[in-house]
N, C-alpha and C positions, 0 to 999 in steps of 0.2 A: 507545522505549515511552512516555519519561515523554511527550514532544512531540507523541505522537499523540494520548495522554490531554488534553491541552490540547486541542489541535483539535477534539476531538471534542468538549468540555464549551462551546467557543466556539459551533458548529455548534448542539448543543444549548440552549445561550442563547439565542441569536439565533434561534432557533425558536420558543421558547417567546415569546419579547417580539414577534414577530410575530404569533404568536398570540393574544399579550396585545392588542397595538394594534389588529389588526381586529379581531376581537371585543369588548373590554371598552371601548375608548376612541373608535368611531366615527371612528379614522382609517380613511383610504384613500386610495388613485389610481385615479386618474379612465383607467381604459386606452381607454374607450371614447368619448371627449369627442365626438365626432361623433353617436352611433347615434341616433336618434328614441327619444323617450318616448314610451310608452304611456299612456293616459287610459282605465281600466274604470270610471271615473264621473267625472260632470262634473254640476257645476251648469250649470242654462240654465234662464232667468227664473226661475219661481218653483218647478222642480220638480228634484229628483235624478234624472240620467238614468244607466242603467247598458246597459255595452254589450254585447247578446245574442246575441254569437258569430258573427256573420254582418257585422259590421264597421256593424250601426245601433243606433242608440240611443233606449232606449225609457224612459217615465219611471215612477218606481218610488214609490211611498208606503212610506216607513217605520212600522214597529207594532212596538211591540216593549217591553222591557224594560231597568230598569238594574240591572245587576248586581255585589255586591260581593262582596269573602271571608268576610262576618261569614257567624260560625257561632257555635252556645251552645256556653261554655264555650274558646270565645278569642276576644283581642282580634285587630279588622281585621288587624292588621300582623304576625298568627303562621299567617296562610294556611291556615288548620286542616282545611280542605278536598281530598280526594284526587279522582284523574284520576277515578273513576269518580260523586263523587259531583257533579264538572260533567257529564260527560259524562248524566248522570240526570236534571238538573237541565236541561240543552240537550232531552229530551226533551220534558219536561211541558213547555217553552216550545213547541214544536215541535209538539205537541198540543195547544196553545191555540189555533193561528192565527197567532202572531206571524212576522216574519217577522227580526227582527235585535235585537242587543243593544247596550249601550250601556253600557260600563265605565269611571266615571270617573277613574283611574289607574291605572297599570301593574300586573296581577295578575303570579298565580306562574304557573311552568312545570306546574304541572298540568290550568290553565286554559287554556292555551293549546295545548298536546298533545292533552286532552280535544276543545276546537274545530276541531283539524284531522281526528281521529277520525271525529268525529261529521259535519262534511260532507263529508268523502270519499265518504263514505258515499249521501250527500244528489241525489238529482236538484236540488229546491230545498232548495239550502246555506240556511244561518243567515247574515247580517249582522253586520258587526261596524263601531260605531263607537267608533274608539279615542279616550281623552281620559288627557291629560297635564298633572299637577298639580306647581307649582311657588311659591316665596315672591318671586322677583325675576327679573330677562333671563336670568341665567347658570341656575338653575337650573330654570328653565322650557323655556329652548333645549336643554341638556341628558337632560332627561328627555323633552322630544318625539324630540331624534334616537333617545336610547334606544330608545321606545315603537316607532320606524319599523325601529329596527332587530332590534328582537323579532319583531314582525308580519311580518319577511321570513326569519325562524328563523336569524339571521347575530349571534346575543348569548350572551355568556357573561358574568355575573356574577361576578366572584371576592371573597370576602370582603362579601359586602353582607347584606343584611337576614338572610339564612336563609343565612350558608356561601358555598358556590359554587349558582349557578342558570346552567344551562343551559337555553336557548332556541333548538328546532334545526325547532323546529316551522314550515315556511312557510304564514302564513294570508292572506298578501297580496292572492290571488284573492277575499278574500271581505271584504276591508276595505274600508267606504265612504269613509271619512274619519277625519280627527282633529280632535279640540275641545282647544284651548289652555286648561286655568287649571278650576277650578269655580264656585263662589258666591264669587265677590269682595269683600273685605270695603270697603265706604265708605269705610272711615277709611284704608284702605290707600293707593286711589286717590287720594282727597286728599291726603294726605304724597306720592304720587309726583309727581301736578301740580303742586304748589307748592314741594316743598321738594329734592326728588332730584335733586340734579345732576349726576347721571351721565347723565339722560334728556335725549334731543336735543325739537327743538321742530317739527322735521320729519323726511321721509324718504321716501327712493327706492331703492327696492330693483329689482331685476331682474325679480324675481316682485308683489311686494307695496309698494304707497308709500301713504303717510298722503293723507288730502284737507285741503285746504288749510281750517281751521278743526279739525283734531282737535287733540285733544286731549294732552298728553305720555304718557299712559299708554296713550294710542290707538297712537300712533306706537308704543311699547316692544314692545304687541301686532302691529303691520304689521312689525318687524324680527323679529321670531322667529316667526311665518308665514313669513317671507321665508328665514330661514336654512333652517326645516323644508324647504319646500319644493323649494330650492335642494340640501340634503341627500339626499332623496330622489329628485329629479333626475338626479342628477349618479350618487350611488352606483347603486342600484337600476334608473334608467332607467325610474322609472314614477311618476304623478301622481294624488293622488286632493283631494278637494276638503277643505281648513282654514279652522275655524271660531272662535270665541271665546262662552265662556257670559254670558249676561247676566241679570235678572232685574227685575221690578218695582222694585225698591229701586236699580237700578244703569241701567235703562234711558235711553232718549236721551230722557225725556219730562220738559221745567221745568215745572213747580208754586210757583203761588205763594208768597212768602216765609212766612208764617204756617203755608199750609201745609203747605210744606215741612218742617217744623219738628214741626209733627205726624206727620207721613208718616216722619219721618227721612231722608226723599230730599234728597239732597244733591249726587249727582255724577251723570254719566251716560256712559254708553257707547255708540257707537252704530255698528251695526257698517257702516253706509255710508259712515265716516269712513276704512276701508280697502279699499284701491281693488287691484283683481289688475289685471295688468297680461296683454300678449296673449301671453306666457312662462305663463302663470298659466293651462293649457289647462281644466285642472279645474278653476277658481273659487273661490269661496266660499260659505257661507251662514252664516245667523243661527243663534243658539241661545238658550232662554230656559229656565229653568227658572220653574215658573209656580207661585204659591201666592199664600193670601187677602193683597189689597191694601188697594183702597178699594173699594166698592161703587160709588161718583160720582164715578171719579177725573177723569173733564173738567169736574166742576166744578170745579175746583182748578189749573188751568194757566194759567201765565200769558197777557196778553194776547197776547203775540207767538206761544207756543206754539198756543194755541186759533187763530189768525189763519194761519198754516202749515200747520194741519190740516185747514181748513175744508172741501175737498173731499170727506176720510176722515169728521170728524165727522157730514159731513150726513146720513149713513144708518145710521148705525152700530145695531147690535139690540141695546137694553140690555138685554133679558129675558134673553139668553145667561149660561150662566156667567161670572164677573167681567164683567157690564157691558156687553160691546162689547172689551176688551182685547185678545180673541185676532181680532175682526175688524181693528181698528184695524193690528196688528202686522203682518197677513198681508196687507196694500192697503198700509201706508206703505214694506216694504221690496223692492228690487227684485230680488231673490233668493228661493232656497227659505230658509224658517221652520221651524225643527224646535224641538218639544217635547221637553227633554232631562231631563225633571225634571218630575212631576207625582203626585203620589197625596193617597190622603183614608186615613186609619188606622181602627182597627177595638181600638182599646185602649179602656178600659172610661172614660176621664173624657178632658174637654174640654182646652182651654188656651188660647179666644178667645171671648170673649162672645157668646152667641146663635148658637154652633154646637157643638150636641148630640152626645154619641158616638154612631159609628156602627155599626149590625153590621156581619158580614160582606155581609150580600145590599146591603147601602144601601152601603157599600162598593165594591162590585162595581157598582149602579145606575149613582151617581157617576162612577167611571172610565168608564162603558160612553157616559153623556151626553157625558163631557169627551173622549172621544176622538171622538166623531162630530162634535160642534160643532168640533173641529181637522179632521178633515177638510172639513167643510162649509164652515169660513174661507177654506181652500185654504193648509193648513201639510202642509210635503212629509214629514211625522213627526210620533211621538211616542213618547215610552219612557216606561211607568210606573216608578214611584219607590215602591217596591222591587219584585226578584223575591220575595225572602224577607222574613221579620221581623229584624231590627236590635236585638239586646237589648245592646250595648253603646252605644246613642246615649241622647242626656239631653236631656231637656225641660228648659226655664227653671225651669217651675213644677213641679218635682219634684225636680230635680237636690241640689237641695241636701239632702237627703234618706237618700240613700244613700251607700255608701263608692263613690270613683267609680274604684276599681283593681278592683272586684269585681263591674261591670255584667255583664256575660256571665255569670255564675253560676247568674243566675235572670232569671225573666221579672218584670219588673214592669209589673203591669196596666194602671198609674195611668199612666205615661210613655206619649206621643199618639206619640213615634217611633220607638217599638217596635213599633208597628203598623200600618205603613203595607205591609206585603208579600199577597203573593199568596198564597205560603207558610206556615203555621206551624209554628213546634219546639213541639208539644206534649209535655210532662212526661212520661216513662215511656219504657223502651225499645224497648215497643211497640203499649201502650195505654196512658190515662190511668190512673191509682191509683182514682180515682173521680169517675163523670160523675154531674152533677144533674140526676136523672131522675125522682126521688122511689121510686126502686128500691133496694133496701136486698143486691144480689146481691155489692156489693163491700165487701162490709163483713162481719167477725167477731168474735168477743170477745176478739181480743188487742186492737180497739181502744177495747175501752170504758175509759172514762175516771174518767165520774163518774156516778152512778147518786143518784136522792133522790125523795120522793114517789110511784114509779111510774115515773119517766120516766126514762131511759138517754141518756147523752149517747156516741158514740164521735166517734175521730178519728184522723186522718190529716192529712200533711202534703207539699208537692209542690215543684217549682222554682218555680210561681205562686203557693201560700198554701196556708193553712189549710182544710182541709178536715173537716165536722161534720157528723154525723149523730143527730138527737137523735128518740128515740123513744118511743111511752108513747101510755096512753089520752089524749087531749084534745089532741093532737098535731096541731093543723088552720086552717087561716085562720080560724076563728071564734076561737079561743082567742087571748089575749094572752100571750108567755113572753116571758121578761128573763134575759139569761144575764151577768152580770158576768164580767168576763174582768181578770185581775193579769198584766199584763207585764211591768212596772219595780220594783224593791224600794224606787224612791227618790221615788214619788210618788202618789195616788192618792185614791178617797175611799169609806168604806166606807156609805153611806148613800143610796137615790134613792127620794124618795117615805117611802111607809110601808117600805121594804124595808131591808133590817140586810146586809151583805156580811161572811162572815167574814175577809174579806181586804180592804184596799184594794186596789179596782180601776182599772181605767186605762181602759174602756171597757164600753159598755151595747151588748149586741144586742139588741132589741128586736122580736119578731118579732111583726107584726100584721096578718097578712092579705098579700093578693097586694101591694098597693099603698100600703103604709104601713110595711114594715120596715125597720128601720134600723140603723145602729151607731153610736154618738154617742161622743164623747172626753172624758175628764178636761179642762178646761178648761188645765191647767197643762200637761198633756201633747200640747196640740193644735200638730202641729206648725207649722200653716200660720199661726197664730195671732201667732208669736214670729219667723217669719221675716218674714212682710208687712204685719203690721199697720199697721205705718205707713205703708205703699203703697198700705194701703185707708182707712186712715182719719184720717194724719199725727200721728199719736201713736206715741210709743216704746213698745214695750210689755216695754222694760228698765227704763223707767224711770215708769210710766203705770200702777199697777190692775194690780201684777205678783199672778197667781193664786197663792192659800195653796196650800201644800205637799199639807196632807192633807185641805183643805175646800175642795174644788171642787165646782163645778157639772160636769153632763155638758150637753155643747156640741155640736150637728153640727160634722161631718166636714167639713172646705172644703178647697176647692183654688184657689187666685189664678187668676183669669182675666186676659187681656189685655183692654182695653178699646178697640175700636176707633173708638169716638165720637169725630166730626171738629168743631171747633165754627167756627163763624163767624168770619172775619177780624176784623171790629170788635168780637167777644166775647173772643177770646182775648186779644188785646194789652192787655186790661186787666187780668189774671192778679190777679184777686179769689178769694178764697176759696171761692166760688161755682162758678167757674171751672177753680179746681185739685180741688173738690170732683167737679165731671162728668169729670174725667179719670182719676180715681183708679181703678186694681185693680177688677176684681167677682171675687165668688167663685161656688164651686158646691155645690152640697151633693153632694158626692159620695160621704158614707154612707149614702144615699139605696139600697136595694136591688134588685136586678130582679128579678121572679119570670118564670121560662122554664125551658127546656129544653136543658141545656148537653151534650148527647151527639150528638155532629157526626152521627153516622147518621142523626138523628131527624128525620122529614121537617117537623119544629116546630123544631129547632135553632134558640134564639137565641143569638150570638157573645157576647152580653152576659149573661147569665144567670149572677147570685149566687144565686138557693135556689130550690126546687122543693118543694110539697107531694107527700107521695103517701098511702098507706090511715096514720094514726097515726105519719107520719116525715114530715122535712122536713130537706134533704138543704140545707148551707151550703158556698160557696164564699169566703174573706176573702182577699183578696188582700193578702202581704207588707205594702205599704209601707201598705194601708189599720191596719195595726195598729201601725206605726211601725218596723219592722225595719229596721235599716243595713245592713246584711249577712245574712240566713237563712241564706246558707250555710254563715258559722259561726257561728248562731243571735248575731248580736249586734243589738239593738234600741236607741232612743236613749235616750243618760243625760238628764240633769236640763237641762234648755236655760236655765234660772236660773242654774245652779253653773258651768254650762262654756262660758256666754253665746253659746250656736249650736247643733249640731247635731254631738253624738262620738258612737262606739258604746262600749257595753257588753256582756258575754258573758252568756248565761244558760243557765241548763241546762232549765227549765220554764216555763211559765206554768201559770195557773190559773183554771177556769173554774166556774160554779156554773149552775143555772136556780132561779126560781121561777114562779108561776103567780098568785101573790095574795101580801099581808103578809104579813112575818114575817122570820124569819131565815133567810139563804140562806148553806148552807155550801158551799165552793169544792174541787175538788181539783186533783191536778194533771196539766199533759198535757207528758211527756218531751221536749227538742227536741234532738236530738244533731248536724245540719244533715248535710250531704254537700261540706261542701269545697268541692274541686275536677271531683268525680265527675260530672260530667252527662250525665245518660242523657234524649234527647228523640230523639219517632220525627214525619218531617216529614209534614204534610196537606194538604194542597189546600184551599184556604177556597173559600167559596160563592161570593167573589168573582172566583177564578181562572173559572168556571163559568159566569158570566156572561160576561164577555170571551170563552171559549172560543165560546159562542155565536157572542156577535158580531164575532167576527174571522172563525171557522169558517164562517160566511154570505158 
């Protein structure tokens, strides 16, 4: 008995570690070394062919989207997303026009169950191209075989991100390809070319060999194309076409030294530099994620560059978006070109000089231009960037701002990468708390607040901000009100003009007509003030005219811009005063107010819209971080940037608001803030933007 018991726990062992090896570890034997591979896509010259069941091959344009797990209220990497809310979210794709998607790393097994659902289902299936993100060979070869061997539902996860994940789902039939790597960092590249000794200097692979002038990080790239492929091959018996991401800042285009330097272009990748071999049935193509560059970047290349190009330059249409760039890319490469990375955001402030926020419908314009000028290049794709909103990504010029463990919580207005999606999580579980409409229907007197002169202030508060409704005789763009608002206990000033604040205040709303309203800041309390001063104007301002505690001026609201001003070769190498002065920071005045109509129903809908008159009300939207909040949602707002030399949160339980109309003394009361945690409740919408695309894909 006992010796049966052994056997049988051996048996048992030895089962389970086989089962551990094929599934979790990408081993196997090859039993069928002989059989032919199948190719259901293949690149040829410049377009993706797919094969239409009758054994030919016809060429397909990609449209589509890119898609992640962010959801409100988790981070990327907690998959917060269930089988049905893909399988929903494949529809409205699907009712756009689009025809495939484009997921930059390995999602969860709900995403992938959801995608074989939903085109089983499908006369014309959905698209999928797979991309597989990693920091170095091993762990980029590893997460492709992974990725290849998810997409063929032959994966079992034990112990990784979320427990055990099972992957049984086969979506192989409808996988175009995979994309190697994402937005590559510069600095990476260069440590791999120059310093990484582990990287060879060439390479010849079965499938994939370097050309003779790439580069080391080229080569690293052509070996693990080569292993994938070989992988695929070998296990699976089936081939689809591998690619590598590039971008303006990494592409194969030299810029003069000075320029360079400006540009921050420093390395280049190019993906001609890996060459598929006649093993390699499905090929290759390029991938670019596309965003603002330079406006004249052929002014900027060097002699040899410009001199190489001259065939491409001669014709190029600079009136296009960026220039000529997406012509230039789609005539120099001998492959198909796919846009793997592209959107314009639709959040309320900028973050590059002399480009404006966008609504929704200029949003949706934008994408609607920049997908037809890609196809009119002749680029065999393009995925917009995002399907949805992204409220745990962080702009430069805001990040530091907020607690950055607590982005998903809430929306923040001010952040440009929050709002680059199709989609939005609007606040509420399944309408907004209150739309600015100048309609007083969502509003009652649990929320008045503060009452003085005649005139009623209420409020409300949401994952996006503060929300006010203040009402009374004289209530109208003709009239001037001033509402002092007390956020911090530790700084502020109780005086502006002839007016008396019973409270030091941390900020002036100023409401003056459609096109003159504003919100201005305590000078000591400005955030933007203390973190970039010296970016914009090379002074400390720890150490420079640091603002008194409780006699400040009110200041507009600013937000650092990027400066993209390129200056002259023989001006810049003289790095005068002058010089580092035209390169400095610009800001924005982004308490600057919109007057619109912020209720998506409304055939006047603007995406941008802080306040709305209506008969004796005027309905305010303040976004979080425009009032300095770290965290809303557990109401903590920033301490004293003097005392704690940066940007901490502190906890509050109130703020405090007042109005007046003319001189005198304005007294304050208070408005409760008790936040919501973790709780987020937001129900999703279709922006205007989706709407437009749906158009023009739907045509």
């Amino acid at each position: 008995m006992r010796k049966y018991l052994i056997v049988i726990l051996i048996i048992v062992f030895v089962a389970l570690g086989a089962i551990y090896a094929y599934f979790s570890t990408s081993a196997f034997i090859d039993f069928r070394p002989n059989a032919p591979v199948s190719v259901a896509f293949h690149a040829e010259g410049d377009a993706i062919m797919q094969e239409d069941g009758d054994g030919l091959y016809v060429p397909i344009t990609l449209r589509g989207v890119e898609m992640t797990p962010s959801r409100p209220g988790y981070m990327a990497w907690d998959f917060g997303n269930s089988t049905y809310d893909y399988y929903r979210w494949f529809g409205y794709i699907d009712a756009m026009g689009a025809n495939a998607l484009y997921v930059p790393n390995i999602m969860d097994p709900n995403f992938y169950y959801a995608f074989y659902r939903f085109n089983a289902r499908k006369d014309k299936p959905l698209l999928l191209l797979q991309g597989a993100y990693g920091h170095d060979y091993d762990s980029l070869t590893s997460t492709l075989k992974e990725a290849i061997d998810i997409v063929h539902g032959r994966r079992i996860n034990f112990f990784d991100r979320a427990g055990i994940e099972v992957f049984l789902s086969d979506i192989s039939p409808w996988v175009v390809g995979f994309l190697v790597g994402a937005d590559w960092d510069p600095d990476t590249i260069t440590f791999m070319n120059h310093f990484d000794p582990d990287l060879a200097d060439s390479f010849q692979g079965e499938f994939f060999s370097s050309a003779e002038g790439a580069s080391r990080f080229e080569v690293m790239l052509a070996q693990i194309m080569d292993a994938a492929a070989s992988y695929e091959s070998r296990r699976f018996k089936v081939q689809r076409p591998i690619g590598f991401i590039s971008s303006p800042i990494t592409d194969f285009l030299e810029y003069a030294p000075a320029y360079a330097a400006q540009l921050r272009k420093y390395v280049q990748l190019n993906p001609e530099n890996i060459l598929p071999s006649e093993s390699m049935a499905a090929g290759t193509f390029a991938a670019y994620r596309l965003f603002y560059f330079a406006d004249d970047f052929t002014n900027y290349l060097t002699p040899s560059q410009t001199e190489a190009l001259v065939p491409i330059l001669a014709d190029l249409d600079h009136s296009c978006i960026y220039n000529g760039y997406l012509d230039l890319l789609a005539r120099y490469h001998s492959m198909p070109v796919i846009a793997t990375g592209f959107g314009f955001s639709s959040s309320r402030a900028p973050y590059i000089m002399d480009r404006f926020p966008l609504t929704e419908q200029e949003q949706g314009d934008a994408l609607a231009e920049m997908v037809m000028q890609l196809e009119e290049s002749g680029w065999g794709g393009s995925f917009i960037s995002t399907w949805q909103d992204t409220w745990e990504r962080r702009t430069w010029n805001t990040a530091f701002s907020s607690d950055p463990w607590r982005y998903q919580y809430w929306h923040n207005l001010q952040s440009v990468d929050q709002g680059y999606g199709l989609m939005a999580f609007d606040p509420g579980r399944y309408t907004r708390l209150a739309l600015i409409d100048g309609n007083a229907d969502e509003w009652n007197e649990s929320h008045l607040v503060h009452e003085y002169d005649g005139i009623r202030i209420y409020a409300q508060y949401s994952l996006q901000g503060l929300y006010l409704m203040i009402r009374g005789e004289g209530v109208n763009p003709e009239n001037t009100l001033y509402l002092p608002i007390d956020v911090t206990p530790r700084s502020g000033t109780s005086m502006f003009e002839n007016l008396t604040f019973e409270r030091h205040a941390n900020f002036l709303l100023i409401l003056s007509g459609e096109y003159d309203s504003r919100l201005l800041v305590n000078r000591r309390y400005h955030a933007t003030y203390q973190r970039f001063y010296e970016e914009m104007t090379g002074m400390n301002p720890f150490t420079h005219n640091i603002p008194p505690r409780w006699d400040s001026e009110f200041v507009p609201i600013t937000l650092a811009l990027q400066n993209p001003l390129i200056i002259d070769a023989d001006t810049f190498v003289r790095l005068t005063d002058e010089v580092r002065e035209m390169q400095r920071l610009r800001s924005w005045d982004t308490g600057m107010l919109t007057h619109g109509i912020g209720d998506p129903a409304s055939p006047d809908f603007n995406s941008l819209a802080d306040f709305f008159f209506g008969e004796n009300l005027v309905e305010i939207r303040l976004p979080w971080m425009l009032l300095n909040f770290y965290d809303p949602s557990y109401m903590r707002v920033h301490d004293d940037y003097y005392d704690k030399f940066g940007v901490e949160g502190i906890r509050i339980q109130e703020i405090y608001i007042g109005i007046a109309s003319e001189n005198g003394e304005v007294p304050m009361s208070p408005i409760p803030l008790h936040g919501w945690r973790s709780n987020v409740y937001t129900h999703e919408r279709l922006k205007q933007s989706y709407f437009i695309m749906q158009e023009l894909w739907g045509d």
